[in-house]
C-alpha positions in Angstrom: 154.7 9.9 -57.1 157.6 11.9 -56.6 156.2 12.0 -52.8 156.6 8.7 -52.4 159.8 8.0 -53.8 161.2 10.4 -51.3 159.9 8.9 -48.7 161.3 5.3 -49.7 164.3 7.0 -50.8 164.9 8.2 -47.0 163.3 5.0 -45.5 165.7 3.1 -47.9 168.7 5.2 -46.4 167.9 4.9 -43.3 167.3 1.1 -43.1 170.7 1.1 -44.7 172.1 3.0 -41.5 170.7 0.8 -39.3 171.9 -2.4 -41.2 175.4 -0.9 -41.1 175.6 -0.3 -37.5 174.1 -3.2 -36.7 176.9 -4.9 -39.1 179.2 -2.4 -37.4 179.1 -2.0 -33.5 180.4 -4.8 -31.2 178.3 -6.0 -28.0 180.6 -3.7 -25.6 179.0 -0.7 -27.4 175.4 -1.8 -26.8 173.6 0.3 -24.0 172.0 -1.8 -21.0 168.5 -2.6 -23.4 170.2 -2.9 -26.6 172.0 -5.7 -25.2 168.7 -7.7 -24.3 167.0 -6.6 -27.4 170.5 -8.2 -29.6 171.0 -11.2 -26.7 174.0 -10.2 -25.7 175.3 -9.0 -29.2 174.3 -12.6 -30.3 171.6 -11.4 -32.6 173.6 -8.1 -33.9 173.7 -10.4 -37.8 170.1 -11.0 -37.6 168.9 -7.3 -36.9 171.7 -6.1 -39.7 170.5 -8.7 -42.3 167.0 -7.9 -41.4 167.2 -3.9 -41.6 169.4 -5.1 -44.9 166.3 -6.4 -46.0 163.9 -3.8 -45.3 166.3 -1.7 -47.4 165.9 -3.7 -50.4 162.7 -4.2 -50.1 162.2 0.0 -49.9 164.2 0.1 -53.5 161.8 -2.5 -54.5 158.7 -0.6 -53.5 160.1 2.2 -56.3 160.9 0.0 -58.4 157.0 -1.6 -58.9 155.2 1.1 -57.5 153.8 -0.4 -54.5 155.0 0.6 -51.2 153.5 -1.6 -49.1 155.9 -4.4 -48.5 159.1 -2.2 -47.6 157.4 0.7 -45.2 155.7 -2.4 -43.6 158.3 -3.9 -42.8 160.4 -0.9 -41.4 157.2 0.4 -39.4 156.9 -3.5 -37.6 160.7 -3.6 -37.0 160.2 0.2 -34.9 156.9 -0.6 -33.6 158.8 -4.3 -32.1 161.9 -2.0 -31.1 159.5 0.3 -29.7 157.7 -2.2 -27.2 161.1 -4.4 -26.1 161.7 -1.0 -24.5 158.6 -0.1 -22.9 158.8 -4.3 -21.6 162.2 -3.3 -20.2 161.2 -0.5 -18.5 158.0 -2.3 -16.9 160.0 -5.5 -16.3 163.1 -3.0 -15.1 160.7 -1.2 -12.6 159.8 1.8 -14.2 162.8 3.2 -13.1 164.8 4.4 -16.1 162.8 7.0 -18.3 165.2 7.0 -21.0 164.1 3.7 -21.9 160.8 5.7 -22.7 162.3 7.6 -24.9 164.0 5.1 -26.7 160.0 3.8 -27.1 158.7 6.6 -28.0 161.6 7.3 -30.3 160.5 4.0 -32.2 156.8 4.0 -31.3 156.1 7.4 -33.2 158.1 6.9 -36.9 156.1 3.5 -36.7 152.8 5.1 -36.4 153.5 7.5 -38.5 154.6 4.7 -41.1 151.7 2.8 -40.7 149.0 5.2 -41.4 151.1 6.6 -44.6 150.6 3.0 -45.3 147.1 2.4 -44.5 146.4 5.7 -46.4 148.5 4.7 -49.4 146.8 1.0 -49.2 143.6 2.6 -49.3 144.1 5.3 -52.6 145.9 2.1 -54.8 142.6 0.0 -54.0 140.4 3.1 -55.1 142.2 3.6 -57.9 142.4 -0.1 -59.0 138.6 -0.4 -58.4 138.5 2.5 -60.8 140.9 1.3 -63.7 139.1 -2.4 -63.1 135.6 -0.6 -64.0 136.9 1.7 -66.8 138.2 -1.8 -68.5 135.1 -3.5 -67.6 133.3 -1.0 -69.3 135.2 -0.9 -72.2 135.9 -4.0 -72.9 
C-alpha cells in the first residue's frame, strides 16, 4: 500500500511538472521536435491540461485504491511522446541521435509504467476473485 502511494505520489508530482511547463514555456523555448510534437506551440494548453489531468487522476488512484486509470494514462502520454520522436528522427533522416534519447527517455518510464500496471491489474483481479469466493462461500 504504502508502495503504491509513493509511486502515485511521485507520478502525481511529476505530471504536475510537466503540466506547469507546459502551462509555462512559450513556443520560442521549444527545441526543433518539441515544436512539431506542440504544432508550433499551438497545442502547448492541450498537453498542459492533459498532464493536468493525469495528475488528478494519480490523486484519484490514492484516493479509491485503484491505480489503474492515472499510471495509464501517464505511461500512454510517454509511450506517444516516445514515438513522435523516434517518427522525427526516421522522417528527419536518422540524422540527429538526440532525438533518440529524447525516445528512449520517454519510451523506458512508459514500459516500466505499464508492467507495474499490468502487474498491479493482475494481483487486484486475484485478490477480488478471492474476496468474491470467500463471500460466496459465506453467504
Amino acid at each position: 500500500m504504502i508502495g503504491r502511494n509513493i509511486i502515485l505520489t511521485m507520478a502525481t508530482v511529476y505530471a504536475l511538472r510537466q503540466s506547469i511547463y507546459y502551462a509555462t514555456i512559450g513556443p520560442d523555448s521549444l527545441s526543433p521536435a518539441q515544436s512539431i510534437l506542440a504544432a508550433e506551440g499551438h497545442l502547448l494548453g492541450a498537453w498542459s491540461g492533459l498532464w493536468g489531468v493525469v495528475a488528478v487522476l494519480c490523486v484519484v488512484d490514492m484516493v479509491n485504491r485503484h491505480t489503474r486509470q492515472g499510471l495509464s494514462l501517464l505511461a500512454g502520454v510517454a509511450l506517444g511522446w516516445g514515438v513522435g520522436y523516434l517518427l522525427i528522427w526516421a522522417f528527419a533522416g536518422f540524422q540527429d541521435f538526440t532525438l533518440v534519447n529524447a525516445a528512449i527517455g520517454w519510451l523506458a518510464p512508459a514500459v516500466l509504467i505499464f508492467g507495474f500496471v499490468a502487474k498491479v491489474s493482475a494481483l487486484q483481479d486475484i485478490i477480488t476473485a478471492l474476496r468474491d469466493q470467500i463471500r460466496a462461500g459465506g453467504g
